[in-house]
Each structure stands twice: as structure tokens, then as C-alpha cells.
C-alpha positions as CSV (number, residue, x, y, z in Angstrom):
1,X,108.3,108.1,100.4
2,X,105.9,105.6,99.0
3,X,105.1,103.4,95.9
4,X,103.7,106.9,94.1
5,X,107.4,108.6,94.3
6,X,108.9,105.4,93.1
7,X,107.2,105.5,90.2
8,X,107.5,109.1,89.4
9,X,111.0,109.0,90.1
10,X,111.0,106.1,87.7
11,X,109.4,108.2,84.7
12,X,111.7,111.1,85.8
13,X,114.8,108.8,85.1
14,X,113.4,107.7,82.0
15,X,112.4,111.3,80.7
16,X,116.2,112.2,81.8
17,X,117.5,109.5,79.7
18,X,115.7,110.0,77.0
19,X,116.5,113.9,76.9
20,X,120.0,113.4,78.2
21,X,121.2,110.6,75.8
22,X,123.0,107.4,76.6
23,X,126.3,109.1,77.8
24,X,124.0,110.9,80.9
25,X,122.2,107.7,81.6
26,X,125.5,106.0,82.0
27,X,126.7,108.8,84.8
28,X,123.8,108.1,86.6
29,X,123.6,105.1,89.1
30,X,120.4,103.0,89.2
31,X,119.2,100.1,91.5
32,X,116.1,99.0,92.4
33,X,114.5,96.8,95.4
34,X,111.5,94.5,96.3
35,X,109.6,96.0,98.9
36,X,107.1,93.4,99.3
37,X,110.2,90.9,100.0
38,X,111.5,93.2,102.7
39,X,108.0,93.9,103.9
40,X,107.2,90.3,104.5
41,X,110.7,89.3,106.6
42,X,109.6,92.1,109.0
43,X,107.6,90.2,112.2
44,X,105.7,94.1,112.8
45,X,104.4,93.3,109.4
46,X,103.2,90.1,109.5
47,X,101.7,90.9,113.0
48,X,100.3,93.9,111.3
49,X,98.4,91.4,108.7
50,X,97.5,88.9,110.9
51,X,95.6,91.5,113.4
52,X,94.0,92.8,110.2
53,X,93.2,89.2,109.1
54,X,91.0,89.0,112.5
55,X,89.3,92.2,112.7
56,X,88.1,91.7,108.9
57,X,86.5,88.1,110.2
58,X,85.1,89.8,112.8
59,X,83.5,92.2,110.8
60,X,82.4,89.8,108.4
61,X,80.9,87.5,111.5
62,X,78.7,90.4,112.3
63,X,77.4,91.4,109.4
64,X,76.5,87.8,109.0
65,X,74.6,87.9,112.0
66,X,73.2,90.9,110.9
67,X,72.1,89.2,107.0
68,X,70.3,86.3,109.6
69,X,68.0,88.3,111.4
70,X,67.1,90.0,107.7
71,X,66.4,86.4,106.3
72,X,64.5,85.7,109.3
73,X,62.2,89.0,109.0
74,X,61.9,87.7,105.3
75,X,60.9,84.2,106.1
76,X,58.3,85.4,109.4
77,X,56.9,88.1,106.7
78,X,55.9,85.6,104.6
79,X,54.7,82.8,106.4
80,X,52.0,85.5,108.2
81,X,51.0,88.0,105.3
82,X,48.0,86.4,104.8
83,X,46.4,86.7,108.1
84,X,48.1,90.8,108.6
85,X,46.4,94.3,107.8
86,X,47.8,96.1,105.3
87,X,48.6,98.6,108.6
88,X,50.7,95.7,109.8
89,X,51.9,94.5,106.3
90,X,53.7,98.0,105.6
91,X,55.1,97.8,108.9
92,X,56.6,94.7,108.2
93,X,57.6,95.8,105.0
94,X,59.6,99.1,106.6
95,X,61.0,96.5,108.6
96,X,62.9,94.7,106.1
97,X,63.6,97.6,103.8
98,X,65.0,99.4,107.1
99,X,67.5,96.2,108.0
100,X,68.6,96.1,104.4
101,X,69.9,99.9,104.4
102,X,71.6,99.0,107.3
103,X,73.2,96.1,106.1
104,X,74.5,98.3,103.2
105,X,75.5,101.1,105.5
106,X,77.8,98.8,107.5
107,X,79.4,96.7,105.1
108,X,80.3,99.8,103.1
109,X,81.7,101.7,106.6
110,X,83.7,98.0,107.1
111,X,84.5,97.2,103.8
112,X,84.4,99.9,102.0
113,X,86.3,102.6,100.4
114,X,88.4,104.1,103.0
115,X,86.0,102.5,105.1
116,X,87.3,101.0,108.6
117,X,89.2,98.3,106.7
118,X,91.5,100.6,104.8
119,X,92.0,103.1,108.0
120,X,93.0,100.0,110.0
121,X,95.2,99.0,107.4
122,X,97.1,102.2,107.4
123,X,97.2,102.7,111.2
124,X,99.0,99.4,111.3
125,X,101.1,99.1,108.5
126,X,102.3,102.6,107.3
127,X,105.0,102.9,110.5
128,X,106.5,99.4,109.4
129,X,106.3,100.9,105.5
130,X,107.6,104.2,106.9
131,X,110.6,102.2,108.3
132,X,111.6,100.5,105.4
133,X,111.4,103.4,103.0
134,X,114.2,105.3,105.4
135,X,116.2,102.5,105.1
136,X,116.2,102.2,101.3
137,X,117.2,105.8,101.6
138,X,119.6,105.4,103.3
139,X,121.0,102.6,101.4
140,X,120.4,104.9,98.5
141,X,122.5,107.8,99.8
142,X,125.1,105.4,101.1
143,X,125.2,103.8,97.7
144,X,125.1,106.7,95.7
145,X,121.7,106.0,93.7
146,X,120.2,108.4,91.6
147,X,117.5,106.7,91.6
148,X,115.7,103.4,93.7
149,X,113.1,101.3,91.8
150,X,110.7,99.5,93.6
151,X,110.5,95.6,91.9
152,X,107.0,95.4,93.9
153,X,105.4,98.6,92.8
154,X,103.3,99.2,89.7
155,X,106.4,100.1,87.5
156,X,106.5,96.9,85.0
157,X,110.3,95.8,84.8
158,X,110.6,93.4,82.1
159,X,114.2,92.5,83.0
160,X,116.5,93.1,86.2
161,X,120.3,92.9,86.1
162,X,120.7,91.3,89.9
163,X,123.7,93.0,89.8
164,X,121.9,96.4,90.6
165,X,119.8,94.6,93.3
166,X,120.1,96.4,96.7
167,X,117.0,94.3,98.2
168,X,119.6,92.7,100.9
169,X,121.2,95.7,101.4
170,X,117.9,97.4,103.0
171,X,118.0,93.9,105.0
172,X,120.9,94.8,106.5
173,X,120.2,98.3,107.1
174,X,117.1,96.7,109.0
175,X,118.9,94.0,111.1
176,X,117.6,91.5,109.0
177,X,120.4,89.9,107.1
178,X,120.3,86.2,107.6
179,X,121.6,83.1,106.0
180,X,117.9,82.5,104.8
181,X,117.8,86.2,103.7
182,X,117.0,84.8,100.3
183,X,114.3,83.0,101.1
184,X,110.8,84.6,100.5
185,X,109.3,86.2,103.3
186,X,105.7,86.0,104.6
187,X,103.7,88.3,103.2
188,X,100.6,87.6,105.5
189,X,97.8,89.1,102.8
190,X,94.8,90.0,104.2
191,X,92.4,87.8,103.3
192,X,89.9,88.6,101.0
193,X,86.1,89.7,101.9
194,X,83.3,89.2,100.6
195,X,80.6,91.4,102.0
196,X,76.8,89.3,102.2
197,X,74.0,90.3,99.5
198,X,71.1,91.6,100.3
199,X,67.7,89.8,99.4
200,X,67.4,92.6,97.2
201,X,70.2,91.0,94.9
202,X,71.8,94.2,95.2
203,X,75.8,93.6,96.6
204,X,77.5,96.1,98.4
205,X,80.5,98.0,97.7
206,X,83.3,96.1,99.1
207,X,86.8,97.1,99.9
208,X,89.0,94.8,97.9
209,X,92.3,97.0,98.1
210,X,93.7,94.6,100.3
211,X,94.9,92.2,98.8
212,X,98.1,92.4,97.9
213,X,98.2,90.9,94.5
214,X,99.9,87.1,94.2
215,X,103.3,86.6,93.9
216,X,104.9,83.4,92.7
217,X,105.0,81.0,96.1
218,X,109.4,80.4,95.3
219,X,111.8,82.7,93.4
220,X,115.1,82.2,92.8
221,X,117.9,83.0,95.4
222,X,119.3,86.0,95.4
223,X,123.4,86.3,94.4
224,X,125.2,85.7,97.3
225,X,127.6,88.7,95.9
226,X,127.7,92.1,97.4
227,X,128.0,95.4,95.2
228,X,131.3,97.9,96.6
């Protein structure tokens, strides 16, 4: 179960309602939770982020290291072209063309698409995803939902009753219900990356899937009321 079945359930519901009429919507029970809020009160998941957080500066260090030995080549190339053979100047030249494929090669391995960045990402946070999917299911089948809604996902949802809000009840399901369960959790982004240039001008493909787009820093608290 993922964001991707949310949302096709969600078209589903709407065809259903749309072909069924209001009476059949009305027989059918509908709630919807925020995944990203659950997500970020789980400590595997913020671990998860913060482990991702280092390995992408990591990365990034290196391939910094990696764009100062090109600059140097560049700057030694240079200052001696005068006084090489053209023997010499082509190898020089292979040189720096040679450092700059690299450059590219690594970033986009690192950074990017479903390069080590993404698989990381999914090693480490699909098991805590995985568990909080089972437990909206089971909320759902304990709740008798027709269908779950996912306030997080890319479904747009103009306006939600909070009465059809099971967000707390997946807390509980989790061992997570608290006094602060209202409280926004850390979400623990990873942060951004920006892959170095190479003197060619030319900038790699990056990964940029990871960020988890922004959310409002506060929201208002949730209703302290349960649904029977």
C-alpha cells in the first residue's frame, strides 16, 4: 500500500460516486489520514532521515574534493601551456576532460535518478512506511472505511470535515498516542543537494526527489473527540 493506491482508490470512489449517485456515496464510509504527520512522530523515521541527511553530506564532501583536484588540473594547465608540446598539451587536456566525465558519472550514480541516494532512501524508509500503511489498514477494517485518503499524498483536498479524521487513530494503533499527539511531528527532510558544476558549465543531473515538499511549520490541533 503506498501513496499510488491512495490515490487510485481516491479516483475509484469518486468514479463510484459519480456513477452510483448521492444515495451510494452516502452508504459508503470515508476517512482520510496524514501520513506525513504520522511518519514524522515515528523515531525509526526520523533516524531514517537523519542517517540519510549524513550520507548525502558525505557524498557531497567527496565530490567536492573531487571538483578541487579538477580546478587544480585547470589552474596548473594554464599557468604551463606555454612552455608544453602539443604531445604534452593533449595530455593535459585528456586529463581534465577525463576528471570531468567522472565528476558527472558520480554525481549522477549519488545523486541521481535512482542513483545511490534514492536506493538508500528506500532501504531505510519503506519498512517504517510499510508499518504505517498496515496500521491505517487496520484502522480502516476496524472502522469500516471504504475507502482511506491520504491528506499528504498528491490527491488535492480542498476541504476536510475533522470529523472523518482517523490520523490519531493510526497513532494509536502504533503506540503513539500522547497528550502532544497533536503536535506536528518532525519530519527530518533530507536536505537538499546540490551536485558541483563542472568547468564546462555543464550541471549534472541531480536527484532532487527528496525533499519532501514544505509543510506549514504549526497546524491547528487536532479535535480532542474520538469517532465510535
Amino acid at each position: 500500500m503506498n501513496h499510488f493506491v491512495f490515490r487510485v482508490s481516491a479516483i475509484l470512489a469518486l468514479l463510484l460516486v459519480m456513477l452510483g449517485g448521492i444515495p451510494a456515496a452516502q452508504a459508503q464510509k470515508f476517512g482520510y489520514v496524514d501520513s506525513e504527520f504520522i511518519l514524522g512522530k515515528m523515531p525509526a523515521y526520523r533516524q531514517a532521515q537523519q542517517e540519510l541527511n549524513t550520507l548525502a553530506a558525505n557524498w557531497q564532501k567527496d565530490l567536492e574534493n573531487q571538483k578541487a583536484e579538477l580546478d587544480k588540473l585547470h589552474r596548473n594547465y594554464q599557468a604551463e601551456e606555454v612552455v608544453l608540446t602539443e604531445a604534452m598539451k593533449k595530455k593535459r587536456q585528456d586529463e581534465i576532460l577525463a576528471k570531468e566525465q567522472e565528476i558527472k558519472t558520480n554525481t549522477n550514480k549519488i545523486f541521481g535518478f535512482e542513483g545511490q541516494l534514492f536506493r538508500k532512501r528506500q532501504e531505510l524508509t519503506k519498512p517504517v512506511q510499510d508499518v504505517v500503511f498496515e496500521a491505517i489498514e487496520k484502522v480502516a477494517k476496524k472502522k469500516q472505511l471504504a475507502i482511506v485518503f491520504d491528506k499528504a499524498g498528491d490527491l488535492t483536498m480542498l476541504y476536510t470535515n475533522p470529523v472523518h479524521d482517523y490520523t490519531e487513530f493510526v497513532l494509536e494503533e502504533l503506540g503513539l498516542a500522547s497528550p502532544e499527539a497533536n503536535q506536528p511531528g518532525q519530519k527530518g527532510p533530507v536536505k537538499t543537494i546540490t551536485p558541483p558544476t563542472t568547468p564546462a558549465g555543464e550541471a549534472p543531473t541531480a536527484d532532487t526527489e527528496e525533499p519532501a515538499p514544505g509543510r506549514p511549520a504549526a497546524r491547528p490541533a487536532r479535535p480532542a473527540s474520538r469517532k465510535k
